[in-house]
N, CA and C atoms as a LAMMPS dump frame, in Angstrom:
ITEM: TIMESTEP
0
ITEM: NUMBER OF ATOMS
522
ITEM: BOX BOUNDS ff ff ff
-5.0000000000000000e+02 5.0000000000000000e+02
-5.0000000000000000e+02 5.0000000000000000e+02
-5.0000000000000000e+02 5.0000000000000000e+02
ITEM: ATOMS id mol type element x y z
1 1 1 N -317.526 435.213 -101.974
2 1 2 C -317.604 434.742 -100.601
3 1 3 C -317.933 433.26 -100.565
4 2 1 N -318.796 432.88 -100.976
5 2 2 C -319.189 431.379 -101.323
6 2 3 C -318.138 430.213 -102.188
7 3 1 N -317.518 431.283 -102.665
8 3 2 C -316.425 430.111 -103.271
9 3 3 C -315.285 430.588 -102.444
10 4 1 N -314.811 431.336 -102.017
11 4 2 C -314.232 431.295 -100.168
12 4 3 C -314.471 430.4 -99.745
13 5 1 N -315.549 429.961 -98.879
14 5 2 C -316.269 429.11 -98.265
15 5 3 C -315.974 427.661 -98.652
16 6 1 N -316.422 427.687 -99.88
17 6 2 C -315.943 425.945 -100.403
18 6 3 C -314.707 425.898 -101.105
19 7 1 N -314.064 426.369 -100.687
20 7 2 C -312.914 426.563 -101.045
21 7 3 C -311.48 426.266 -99.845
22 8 1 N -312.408 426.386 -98.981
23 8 2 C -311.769 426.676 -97.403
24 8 3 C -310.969 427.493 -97.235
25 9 1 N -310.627 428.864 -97.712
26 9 2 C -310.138 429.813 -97.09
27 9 3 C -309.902 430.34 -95.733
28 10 1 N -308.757 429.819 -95.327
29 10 2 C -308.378 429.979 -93.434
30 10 3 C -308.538 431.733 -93.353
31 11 1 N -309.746 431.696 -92.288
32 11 2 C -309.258 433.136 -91.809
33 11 3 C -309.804 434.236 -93.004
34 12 1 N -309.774 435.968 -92.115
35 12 2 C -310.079 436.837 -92.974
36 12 3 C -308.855 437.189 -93.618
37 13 1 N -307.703 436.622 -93.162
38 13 2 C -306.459 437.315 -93.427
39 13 3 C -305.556 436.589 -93.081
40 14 1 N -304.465 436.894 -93.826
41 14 2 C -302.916 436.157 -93.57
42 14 3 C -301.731 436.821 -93.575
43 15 1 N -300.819 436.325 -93.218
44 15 2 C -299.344 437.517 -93.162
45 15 3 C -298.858 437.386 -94.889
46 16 1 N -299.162 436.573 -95.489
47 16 2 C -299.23 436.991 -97.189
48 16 3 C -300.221 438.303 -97.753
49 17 1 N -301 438.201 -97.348
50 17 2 C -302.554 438.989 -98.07
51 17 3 C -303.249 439.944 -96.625
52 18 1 N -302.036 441.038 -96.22
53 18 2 C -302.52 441.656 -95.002
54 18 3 C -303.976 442.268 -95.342
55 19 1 N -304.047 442.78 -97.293
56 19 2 C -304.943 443.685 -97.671
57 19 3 C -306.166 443.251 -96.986
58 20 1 N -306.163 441.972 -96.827
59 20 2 C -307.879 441.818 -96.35
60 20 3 C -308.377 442.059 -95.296
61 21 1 N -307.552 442.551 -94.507
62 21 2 C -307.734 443.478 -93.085
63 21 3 C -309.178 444.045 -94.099
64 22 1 N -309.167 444.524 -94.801
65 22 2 C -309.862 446.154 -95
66 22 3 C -311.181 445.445 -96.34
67 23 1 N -309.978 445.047 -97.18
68 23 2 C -310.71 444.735 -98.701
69 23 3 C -312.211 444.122 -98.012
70 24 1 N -312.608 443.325 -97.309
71 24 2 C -313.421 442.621 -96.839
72 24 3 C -314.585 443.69 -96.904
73 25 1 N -314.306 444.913 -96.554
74 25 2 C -315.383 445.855 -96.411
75 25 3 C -316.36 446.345 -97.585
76 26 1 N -315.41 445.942 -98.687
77 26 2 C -315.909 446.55 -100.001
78 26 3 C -316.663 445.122 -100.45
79 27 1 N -317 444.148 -99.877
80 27 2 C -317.727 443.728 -100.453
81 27 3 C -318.709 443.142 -99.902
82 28 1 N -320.182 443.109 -100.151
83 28 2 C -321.201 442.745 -99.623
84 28 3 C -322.177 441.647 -99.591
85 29 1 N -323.286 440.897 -99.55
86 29 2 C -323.48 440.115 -99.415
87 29 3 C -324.542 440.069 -100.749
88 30 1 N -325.248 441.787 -100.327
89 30 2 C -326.73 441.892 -101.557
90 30 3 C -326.86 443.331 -101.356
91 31 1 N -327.592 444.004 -102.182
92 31 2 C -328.233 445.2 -102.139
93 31 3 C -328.629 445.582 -100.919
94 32 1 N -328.861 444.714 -100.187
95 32 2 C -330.187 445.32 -98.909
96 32 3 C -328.823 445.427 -97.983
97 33 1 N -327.691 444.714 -98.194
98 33 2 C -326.676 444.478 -96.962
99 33 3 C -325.652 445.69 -97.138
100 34 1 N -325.428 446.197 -98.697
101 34 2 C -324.537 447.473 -98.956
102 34 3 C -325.842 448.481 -98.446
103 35 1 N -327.153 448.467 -98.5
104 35 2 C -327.926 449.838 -98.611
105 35 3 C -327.847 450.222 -97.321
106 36 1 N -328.166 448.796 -96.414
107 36 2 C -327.932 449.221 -94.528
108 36 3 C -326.788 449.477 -94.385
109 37 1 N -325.818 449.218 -94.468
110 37 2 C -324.677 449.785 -93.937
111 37 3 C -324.295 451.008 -94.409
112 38 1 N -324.509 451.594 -95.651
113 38 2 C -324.324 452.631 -96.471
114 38 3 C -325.421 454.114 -96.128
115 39 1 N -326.489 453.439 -95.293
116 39 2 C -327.706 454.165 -94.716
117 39 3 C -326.953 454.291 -93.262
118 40 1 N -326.581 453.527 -92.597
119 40 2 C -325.966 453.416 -91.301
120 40 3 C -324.616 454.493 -91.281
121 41 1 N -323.839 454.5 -91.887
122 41 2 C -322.465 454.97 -92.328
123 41 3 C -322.906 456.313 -92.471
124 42 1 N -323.421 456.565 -93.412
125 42 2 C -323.922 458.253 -93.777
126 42 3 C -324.875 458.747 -92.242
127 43 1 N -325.604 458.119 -91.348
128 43 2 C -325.936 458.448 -90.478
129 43 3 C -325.137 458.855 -89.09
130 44 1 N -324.176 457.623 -88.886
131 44 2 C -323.452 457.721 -88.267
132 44 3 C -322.468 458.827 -87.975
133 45 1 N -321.908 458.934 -89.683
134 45 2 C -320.798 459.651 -89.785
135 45 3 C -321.087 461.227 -90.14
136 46 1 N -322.207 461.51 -90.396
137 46 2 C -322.29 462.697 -90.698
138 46 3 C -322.087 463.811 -89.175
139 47 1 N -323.154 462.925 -88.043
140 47 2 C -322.588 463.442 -87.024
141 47 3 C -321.428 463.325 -86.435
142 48 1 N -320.518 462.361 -86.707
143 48 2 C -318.659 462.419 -86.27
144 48 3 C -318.064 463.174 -87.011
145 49 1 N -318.978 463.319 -88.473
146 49 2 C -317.67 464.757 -89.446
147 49 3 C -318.26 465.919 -88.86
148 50 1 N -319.298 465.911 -88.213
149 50 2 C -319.688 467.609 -87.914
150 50 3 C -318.459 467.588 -86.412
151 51 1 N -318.241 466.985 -85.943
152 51 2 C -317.6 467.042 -84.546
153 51 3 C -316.198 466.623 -84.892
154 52 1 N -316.07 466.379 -85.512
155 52 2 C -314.296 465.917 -86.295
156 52 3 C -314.213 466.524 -87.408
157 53 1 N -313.51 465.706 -88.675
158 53 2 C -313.395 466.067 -90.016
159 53 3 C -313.795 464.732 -90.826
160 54 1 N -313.651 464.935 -92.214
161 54 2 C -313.703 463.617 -92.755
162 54 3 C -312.298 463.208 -92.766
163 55 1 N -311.636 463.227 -92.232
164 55 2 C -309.851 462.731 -92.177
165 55 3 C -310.39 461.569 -90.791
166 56 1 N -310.602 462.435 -90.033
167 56 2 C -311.203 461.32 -88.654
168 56 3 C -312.209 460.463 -89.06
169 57 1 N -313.338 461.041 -89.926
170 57 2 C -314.319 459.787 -90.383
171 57 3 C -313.404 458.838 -90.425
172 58 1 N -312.865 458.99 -91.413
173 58 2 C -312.053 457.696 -92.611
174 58 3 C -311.282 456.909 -91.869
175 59 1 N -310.899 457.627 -90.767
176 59 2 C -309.389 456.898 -89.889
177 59 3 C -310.279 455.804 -89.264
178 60 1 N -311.454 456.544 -88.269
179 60 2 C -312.085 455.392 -87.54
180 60 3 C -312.645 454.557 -88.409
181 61 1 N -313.357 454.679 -89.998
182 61 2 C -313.695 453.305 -90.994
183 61 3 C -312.165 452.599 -90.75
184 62 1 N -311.179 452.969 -91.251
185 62 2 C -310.317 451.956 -91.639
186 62 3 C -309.7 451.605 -90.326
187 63 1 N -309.448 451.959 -89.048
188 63 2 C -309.443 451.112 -88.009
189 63 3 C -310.426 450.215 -87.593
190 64 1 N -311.324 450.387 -87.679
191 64 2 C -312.615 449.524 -87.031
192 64 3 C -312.55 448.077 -88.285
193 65 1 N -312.48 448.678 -89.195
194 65 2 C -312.297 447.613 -90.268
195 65 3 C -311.525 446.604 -90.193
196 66 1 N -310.329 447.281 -89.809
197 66 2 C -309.235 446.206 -89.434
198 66 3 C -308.957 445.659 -88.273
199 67 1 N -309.861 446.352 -87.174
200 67 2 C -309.567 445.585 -85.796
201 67 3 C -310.99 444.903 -85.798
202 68 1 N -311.76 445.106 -86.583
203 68 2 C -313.165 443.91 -86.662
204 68 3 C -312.426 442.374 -87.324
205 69 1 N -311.639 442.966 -88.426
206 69 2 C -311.333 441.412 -89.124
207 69 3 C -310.012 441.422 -87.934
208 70 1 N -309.51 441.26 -87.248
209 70 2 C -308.445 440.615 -86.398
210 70 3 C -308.615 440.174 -85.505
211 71 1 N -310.123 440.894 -84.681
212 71 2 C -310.942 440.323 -83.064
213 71 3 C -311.666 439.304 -83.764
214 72 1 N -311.869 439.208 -85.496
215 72 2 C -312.542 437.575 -85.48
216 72 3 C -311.541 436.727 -85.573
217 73 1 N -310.274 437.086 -86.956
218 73 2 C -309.423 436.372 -86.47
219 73 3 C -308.834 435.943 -85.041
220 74 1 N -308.383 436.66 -84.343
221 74 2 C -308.336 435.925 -82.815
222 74 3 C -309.341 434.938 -82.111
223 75 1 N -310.849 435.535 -82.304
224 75 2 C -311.669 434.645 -81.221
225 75 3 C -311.763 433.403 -82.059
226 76 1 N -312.062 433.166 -83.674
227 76 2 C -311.899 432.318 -84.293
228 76 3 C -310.886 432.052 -84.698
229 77 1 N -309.935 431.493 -84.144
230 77 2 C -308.798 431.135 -84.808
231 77 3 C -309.15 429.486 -84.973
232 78 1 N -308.172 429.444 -86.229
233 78 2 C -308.608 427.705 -86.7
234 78 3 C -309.808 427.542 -87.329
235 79 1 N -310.923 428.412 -87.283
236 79 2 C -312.178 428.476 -88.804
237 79 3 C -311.965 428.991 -89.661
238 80 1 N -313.101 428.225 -90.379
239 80 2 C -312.961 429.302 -91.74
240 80 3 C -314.078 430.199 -91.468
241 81 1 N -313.312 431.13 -92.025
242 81 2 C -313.92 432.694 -91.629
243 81 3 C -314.09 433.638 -92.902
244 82 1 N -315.056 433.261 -93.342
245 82 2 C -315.602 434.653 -94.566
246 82 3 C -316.166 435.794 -94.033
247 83 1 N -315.189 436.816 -94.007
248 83 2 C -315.755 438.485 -93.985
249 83 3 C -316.381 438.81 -95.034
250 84 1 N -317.544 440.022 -94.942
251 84 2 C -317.791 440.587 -95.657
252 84 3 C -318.444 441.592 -95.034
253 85 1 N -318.602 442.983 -95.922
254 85 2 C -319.411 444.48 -95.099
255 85 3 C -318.348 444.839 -94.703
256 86 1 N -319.345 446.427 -94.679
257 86 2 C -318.537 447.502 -94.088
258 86 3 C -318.662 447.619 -92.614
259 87 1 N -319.934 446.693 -91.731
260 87 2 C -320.221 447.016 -90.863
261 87 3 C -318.915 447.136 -89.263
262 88 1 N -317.885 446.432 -89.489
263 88 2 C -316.846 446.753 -88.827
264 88 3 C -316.494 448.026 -89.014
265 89 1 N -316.707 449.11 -90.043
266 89 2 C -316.02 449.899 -90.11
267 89 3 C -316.934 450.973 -89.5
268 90 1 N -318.096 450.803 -90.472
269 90 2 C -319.196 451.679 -89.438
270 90 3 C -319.623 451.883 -88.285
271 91 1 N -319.43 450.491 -87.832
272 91 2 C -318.656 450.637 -85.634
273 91 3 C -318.104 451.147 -85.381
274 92 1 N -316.769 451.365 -86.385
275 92 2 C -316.098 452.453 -85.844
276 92 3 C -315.832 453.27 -86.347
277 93 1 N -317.003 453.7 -86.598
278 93 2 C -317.183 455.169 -87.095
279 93 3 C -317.71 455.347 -85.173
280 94 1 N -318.824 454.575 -85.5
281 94 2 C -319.548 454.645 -84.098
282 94 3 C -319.046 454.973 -82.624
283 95 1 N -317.836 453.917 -82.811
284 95 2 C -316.681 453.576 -81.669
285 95 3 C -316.338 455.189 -81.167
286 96 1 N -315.622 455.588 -82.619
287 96 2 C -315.018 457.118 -82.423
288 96 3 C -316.119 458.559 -81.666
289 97 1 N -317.093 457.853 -82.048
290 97 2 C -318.304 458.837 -82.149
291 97 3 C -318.204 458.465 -80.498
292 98 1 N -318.696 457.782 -80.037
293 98 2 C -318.847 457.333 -79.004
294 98 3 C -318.167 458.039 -77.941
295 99 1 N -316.838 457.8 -78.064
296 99 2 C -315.361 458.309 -77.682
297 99 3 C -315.936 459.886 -77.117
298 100 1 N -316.238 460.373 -78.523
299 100 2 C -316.386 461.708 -78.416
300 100 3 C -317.012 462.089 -77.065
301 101 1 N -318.343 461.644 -77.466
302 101 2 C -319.521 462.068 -76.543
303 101 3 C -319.169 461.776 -75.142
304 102 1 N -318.951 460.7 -74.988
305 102 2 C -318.529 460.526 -73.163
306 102 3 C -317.329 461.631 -72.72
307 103 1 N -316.574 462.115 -73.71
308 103 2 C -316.043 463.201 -73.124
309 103 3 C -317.119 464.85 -72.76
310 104 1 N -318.081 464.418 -73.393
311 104 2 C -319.194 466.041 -73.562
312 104 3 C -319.648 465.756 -72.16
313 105 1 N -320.255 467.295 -71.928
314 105 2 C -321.195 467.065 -70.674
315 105 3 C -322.419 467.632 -70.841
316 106 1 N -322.792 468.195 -71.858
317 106 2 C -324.208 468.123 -72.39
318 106 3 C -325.682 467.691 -72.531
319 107 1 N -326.511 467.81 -72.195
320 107 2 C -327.215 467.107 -72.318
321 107 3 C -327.444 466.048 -73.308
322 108 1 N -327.093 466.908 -74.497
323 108 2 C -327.19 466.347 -76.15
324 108 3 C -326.351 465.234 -76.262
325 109 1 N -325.092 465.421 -75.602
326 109 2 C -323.753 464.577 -75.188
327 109 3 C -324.448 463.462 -74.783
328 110 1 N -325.06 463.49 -73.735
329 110 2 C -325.647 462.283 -72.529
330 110 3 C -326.584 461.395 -73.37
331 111 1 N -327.318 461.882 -74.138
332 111 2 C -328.896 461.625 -74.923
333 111 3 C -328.035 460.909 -76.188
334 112 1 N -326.935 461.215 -76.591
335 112 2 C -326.37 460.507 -77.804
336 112 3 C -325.509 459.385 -77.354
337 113 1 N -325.074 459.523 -76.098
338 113 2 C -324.277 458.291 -75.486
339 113 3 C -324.941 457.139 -75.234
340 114 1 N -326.098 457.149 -74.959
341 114 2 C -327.263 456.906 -74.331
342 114 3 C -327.678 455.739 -75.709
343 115 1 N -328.127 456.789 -76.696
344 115 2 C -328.536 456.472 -78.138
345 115 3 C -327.57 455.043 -78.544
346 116 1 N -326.335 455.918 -78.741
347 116 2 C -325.382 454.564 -79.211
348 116 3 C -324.648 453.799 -77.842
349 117 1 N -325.038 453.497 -76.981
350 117 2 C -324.61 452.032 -76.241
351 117 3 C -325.892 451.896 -76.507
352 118 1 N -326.783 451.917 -76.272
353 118 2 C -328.569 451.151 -76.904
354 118 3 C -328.243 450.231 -78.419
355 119 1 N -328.043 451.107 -79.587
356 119 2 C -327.867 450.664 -80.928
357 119 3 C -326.612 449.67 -80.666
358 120 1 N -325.694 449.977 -79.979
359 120 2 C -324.798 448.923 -80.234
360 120 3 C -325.243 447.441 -79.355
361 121 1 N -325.673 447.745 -78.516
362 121 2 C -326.399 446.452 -77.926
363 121 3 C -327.226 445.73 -78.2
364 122 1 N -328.164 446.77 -79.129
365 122 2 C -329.003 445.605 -80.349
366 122 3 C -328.149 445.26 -81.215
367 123 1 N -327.569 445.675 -81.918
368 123 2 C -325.977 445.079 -82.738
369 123 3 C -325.623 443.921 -82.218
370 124 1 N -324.67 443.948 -80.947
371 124 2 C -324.747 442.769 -80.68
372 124 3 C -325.844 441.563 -80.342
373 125 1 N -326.739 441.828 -80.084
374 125 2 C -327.675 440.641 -79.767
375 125 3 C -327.737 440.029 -81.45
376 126 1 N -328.38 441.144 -82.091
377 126 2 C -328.477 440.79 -83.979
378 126 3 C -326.99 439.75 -84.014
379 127 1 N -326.626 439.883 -83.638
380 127 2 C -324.509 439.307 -84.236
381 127 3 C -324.793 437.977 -83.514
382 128 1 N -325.422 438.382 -82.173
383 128 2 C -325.844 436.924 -81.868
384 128 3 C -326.701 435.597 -81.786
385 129 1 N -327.931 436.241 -82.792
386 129 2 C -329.032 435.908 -82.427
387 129 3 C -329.267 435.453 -84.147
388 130 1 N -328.401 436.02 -85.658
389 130 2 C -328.831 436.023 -86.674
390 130 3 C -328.047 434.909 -86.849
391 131 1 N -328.044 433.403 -87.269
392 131 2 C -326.411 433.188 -88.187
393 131 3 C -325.936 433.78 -89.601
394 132 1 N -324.73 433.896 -89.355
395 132 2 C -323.591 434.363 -90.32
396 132 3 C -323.351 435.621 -90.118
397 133 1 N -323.93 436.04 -89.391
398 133 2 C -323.287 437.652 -88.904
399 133 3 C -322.213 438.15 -88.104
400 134 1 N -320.976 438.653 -88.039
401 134 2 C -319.833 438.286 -86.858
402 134 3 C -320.011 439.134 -85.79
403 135 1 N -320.091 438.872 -84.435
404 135 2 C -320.081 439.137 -83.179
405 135 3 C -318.639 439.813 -83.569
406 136 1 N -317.643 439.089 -83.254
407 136 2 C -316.371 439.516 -82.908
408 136 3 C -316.103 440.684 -84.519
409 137 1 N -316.624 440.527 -85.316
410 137 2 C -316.505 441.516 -86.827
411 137 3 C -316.951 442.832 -85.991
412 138 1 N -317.83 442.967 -85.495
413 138 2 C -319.423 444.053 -85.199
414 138 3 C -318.113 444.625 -83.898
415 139 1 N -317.754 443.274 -82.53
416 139 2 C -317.147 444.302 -81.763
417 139 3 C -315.718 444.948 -81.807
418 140 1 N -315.07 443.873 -82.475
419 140 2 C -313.781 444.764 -82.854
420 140 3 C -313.895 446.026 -83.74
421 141 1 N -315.094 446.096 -84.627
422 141 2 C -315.081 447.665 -84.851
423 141 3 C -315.233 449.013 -84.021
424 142 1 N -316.161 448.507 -83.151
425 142 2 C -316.27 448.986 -82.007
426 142 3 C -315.177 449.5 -81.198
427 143 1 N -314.46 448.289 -81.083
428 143 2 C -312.766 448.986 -80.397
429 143 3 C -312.117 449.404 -81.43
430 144 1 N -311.883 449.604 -82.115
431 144 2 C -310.89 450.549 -83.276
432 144 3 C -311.64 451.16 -83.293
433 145 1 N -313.171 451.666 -83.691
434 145 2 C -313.379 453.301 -83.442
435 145 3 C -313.277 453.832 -82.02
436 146 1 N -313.114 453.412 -81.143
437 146 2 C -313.03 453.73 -79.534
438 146 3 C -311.296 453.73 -79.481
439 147 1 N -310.754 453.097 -79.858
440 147 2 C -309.309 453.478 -79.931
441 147 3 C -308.747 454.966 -80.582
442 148 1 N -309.274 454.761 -82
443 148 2 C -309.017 455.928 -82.935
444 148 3 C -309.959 457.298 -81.825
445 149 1 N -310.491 456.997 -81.52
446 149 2 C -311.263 458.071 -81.151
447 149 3 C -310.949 458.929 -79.764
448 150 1 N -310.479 457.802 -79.201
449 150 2 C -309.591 458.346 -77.772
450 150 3 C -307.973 458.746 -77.978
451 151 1 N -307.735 458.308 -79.176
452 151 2 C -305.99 458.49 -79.306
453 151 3 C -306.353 460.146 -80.19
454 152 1 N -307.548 460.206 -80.59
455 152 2 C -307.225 461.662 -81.391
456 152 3 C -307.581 462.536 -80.183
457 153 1 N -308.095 462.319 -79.514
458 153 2 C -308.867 463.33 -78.268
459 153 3 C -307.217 463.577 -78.183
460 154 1 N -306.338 462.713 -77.614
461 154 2 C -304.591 463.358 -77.404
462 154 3 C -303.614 463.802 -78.232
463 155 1 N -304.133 464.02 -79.559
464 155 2 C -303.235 464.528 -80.556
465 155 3 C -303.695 466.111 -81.001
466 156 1 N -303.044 466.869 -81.367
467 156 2 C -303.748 468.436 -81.34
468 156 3 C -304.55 468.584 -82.47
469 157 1 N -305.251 469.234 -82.025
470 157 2 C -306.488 469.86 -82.645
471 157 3 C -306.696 470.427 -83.664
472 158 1 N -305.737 470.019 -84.739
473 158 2 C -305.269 471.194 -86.147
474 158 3 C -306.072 470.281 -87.492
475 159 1 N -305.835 471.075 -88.152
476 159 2 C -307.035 470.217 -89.253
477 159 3 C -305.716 469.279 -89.832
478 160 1 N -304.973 469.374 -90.366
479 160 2 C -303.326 469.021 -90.226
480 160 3 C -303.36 467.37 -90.038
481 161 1 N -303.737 467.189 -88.586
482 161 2 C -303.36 466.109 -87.967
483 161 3 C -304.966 464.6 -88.941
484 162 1 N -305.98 465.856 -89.043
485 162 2 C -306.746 465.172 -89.565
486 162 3 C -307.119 464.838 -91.071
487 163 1 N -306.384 465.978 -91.898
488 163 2 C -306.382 465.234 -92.652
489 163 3 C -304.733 464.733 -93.58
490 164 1 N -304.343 464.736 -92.145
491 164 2 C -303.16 463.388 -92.584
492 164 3 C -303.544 461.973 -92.491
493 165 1 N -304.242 461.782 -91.726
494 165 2 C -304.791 461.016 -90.926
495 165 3 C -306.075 459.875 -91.848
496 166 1 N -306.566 460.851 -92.538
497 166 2 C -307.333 460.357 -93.421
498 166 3 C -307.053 459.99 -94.845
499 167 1 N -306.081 460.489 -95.078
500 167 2 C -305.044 460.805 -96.867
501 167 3 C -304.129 459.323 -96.303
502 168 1 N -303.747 459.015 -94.981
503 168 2 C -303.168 457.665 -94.863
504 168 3 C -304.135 456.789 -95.099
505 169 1 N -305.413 456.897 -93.56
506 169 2 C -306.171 455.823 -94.359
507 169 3 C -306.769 455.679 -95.598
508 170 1 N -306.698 456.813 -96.321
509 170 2 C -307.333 456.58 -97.653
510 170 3 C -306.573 455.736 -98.744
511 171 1 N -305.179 455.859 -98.336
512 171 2 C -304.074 455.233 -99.039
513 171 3 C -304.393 453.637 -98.679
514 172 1 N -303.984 453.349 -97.328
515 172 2 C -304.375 451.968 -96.967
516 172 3 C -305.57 451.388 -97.521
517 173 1 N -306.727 452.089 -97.645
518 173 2 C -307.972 451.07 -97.692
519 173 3 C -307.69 451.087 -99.626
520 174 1 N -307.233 452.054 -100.144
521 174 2 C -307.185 451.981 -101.712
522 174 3 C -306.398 450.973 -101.904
């Protein structure tokens, strides 16, 4: 990342090197930055695989991933822009999760909706308040798991759909 940096590397990504949509995720800053997100991720997602599958986990990581590095590319266009973390992806894990719940009418539903627009709003303030952390990384994951997550609510309900779904993104992010 640092020799990125002085290096001047335009952008998380280019129409040569689409991979870095994603690759960006696999790499981290330090121990403490893979352990939170990796603590975050397993939290997150354990409750979206109990309510989905892991085909849907994976879809909303690798959308959120890639619509985190493209909402920075867009808002930053013309910087240099070093990605790194999974935390785009774990948004949208979140995103999807999210999705879910506002469709529930539950109490549990309400109390978890509740939960994550709270966490994501400290998210963003952190994105805004830390330097080097990306705002636009953190919310474009956010919308790719809220995308992925509302486009599966309209696709049928078969395990099928999910873990095609995930055997693609697993292909893409490999």
């Amino acid at each position: 990342a640092v020799a990125a940096f002085l290096l001047g590397v335009p952008g998380p990504a280019g129409a040569d090197a689409w991979w870095r949509f994603l690759s960006y995720a696999f790499v981290h800053g330090n121990l403490l930055h893979i352990a939170l997100n990796a603590w975050v991720l397993f939290d997150i997602g354990r409750l979206y695989e109990a309510r989905r599958s892991w085909g849907d986990l994976i879809a909303a990581f690798t959308l959120g991933t890639a619509m985190g590095a493209y909402l920075t590319q867009v808002a930053q266009a013309g910087q240099v822009v070093v990605l790194v973390g999974a935390s785009g992806g774990v948004l949208g894990v979140a995103g999807a999760l999210l999705a879910d719940v506002l469709r529930g009418r539950g109490a549990a539903d309400r109390a978890l909706t509740r939960s994550l627009v709270q966490w994501m709003a400290l998210i963003a303030l952190l994105s805004v308040a830390v330097p080097g952390v990306s705002l636009w990384g953190h919310v474009g994951g956010v919308v790719g798991g809220l995308l992925w997550g509302f486009a599966r609510q309209g696709l049928p309900k078969t395990r099928r759909v999910s873990d095609t779904a995930g055997g693609l993104s697993l292909g893409l992010l490999a």
